[in-house]
Z-matrix of the N, CA and C atoms (Angstrom, degrees):
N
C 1 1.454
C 2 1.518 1 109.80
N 3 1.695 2 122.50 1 152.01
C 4 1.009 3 122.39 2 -175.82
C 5 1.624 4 115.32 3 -73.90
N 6 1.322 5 121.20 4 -37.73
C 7 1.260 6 129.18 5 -178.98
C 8 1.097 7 125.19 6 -96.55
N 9 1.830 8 123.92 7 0.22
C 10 1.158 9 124.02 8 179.16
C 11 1.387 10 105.99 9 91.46
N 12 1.590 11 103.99 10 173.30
C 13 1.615 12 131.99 11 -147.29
C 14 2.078 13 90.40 12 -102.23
N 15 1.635 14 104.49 13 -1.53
C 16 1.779 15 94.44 14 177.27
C 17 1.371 16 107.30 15 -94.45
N 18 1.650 17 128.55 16 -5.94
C 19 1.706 18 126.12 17 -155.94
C 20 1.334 19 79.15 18 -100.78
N 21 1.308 20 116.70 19 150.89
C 22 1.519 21 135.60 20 173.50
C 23 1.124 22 109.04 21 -145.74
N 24 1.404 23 112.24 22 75.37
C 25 1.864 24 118.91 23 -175.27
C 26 1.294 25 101.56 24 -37.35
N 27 1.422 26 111.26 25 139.72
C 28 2.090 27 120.27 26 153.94
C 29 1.370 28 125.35 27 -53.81
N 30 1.399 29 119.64 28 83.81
C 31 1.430 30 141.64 29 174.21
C 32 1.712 31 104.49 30 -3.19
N 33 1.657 32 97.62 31 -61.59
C 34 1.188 33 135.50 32 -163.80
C 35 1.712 34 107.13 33 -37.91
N 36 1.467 35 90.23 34 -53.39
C 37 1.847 36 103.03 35 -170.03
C 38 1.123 37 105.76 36 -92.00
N 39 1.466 38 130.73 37 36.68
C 40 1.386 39 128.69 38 163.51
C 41 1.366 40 105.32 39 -128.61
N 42 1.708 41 124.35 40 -32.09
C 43 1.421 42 121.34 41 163.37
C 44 1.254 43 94.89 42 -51.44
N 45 1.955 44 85.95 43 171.49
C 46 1.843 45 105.73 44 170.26
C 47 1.321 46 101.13 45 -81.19
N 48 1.124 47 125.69 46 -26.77
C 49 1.438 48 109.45 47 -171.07
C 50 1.945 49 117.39 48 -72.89
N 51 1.381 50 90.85 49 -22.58
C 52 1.799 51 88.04 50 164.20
C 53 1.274 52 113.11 51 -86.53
N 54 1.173 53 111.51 52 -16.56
C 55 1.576 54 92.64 53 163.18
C 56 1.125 55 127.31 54 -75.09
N 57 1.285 56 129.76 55 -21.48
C 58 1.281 57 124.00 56 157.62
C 59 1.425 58 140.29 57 -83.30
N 60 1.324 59 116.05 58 -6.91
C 61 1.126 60 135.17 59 135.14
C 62 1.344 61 147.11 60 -38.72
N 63 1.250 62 91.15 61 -47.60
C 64 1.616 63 108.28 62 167.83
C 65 1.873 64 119.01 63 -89.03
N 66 1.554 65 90.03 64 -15.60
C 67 1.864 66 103.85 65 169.23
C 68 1.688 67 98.03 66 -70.83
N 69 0.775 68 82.49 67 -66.87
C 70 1.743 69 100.68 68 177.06
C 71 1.904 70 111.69 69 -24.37
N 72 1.326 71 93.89 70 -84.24
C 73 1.322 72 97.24 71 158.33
C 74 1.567 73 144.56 72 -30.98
N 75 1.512 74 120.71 73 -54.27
C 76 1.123 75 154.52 74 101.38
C 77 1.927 76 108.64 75 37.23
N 78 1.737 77 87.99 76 -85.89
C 79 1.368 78 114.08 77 170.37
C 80 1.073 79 117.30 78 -38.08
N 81 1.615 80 103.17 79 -74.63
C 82 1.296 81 117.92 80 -169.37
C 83 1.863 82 116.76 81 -48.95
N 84 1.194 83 93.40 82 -51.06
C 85 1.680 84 90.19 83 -177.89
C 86 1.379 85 117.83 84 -59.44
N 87 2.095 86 109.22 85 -30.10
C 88 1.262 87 103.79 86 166.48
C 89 1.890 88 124.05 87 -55.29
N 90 0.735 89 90.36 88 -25.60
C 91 1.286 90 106.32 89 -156.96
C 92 2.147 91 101.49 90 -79.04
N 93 1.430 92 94.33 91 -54.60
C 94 1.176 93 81.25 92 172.50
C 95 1.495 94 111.85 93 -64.38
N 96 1.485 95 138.98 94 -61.23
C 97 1.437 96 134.52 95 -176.22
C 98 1.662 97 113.51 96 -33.64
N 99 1.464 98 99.58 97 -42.60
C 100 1.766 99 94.95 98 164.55
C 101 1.768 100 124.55 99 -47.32
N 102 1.647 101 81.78 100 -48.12
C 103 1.696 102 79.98 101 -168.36
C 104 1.372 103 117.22 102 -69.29
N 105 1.822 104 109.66 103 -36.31
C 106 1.535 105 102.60 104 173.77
C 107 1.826 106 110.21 105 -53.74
N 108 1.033 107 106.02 106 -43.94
C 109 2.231 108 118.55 107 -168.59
C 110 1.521 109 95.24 108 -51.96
N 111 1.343 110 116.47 109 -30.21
C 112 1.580 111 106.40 110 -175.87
C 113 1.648 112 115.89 111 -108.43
N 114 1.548 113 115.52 112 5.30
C 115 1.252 114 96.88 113 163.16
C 116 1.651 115 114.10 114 -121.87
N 117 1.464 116 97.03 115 21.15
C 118 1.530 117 102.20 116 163.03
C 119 1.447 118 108.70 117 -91.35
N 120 1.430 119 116.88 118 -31.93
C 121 1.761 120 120.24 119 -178.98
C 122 1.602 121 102.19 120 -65.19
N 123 0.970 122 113.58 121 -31.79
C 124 1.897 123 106.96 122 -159.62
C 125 1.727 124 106.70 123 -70.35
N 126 1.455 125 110.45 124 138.87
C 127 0.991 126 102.18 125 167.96
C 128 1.913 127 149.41 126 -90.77
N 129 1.694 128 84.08 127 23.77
C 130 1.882 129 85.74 128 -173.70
C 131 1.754 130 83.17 129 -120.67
């Protein structure tokens, strides 16, 4: 191995289920940064 016998990749983010997890996640933060970007533009 390149990094040695101490790195113990996250199981997690190689299942499918971390991948969707981390979509998930992902989302969400998109989602909030949207919502702040659009209630700083509005004007009331």
């Amino acid at each position: 191995q390149i990094l040695g016998d101490w790195y113990r990749p996250m199981v997690i983010m190689v299942l499918p289920a971390g991948a969707f997890i981390t979509l998930g996640i992902l989302i969400a933060i998109m989602n909030v940064i949207s919502k702040n970007a659009t209630n700083d533009t509005t004007c009331h």
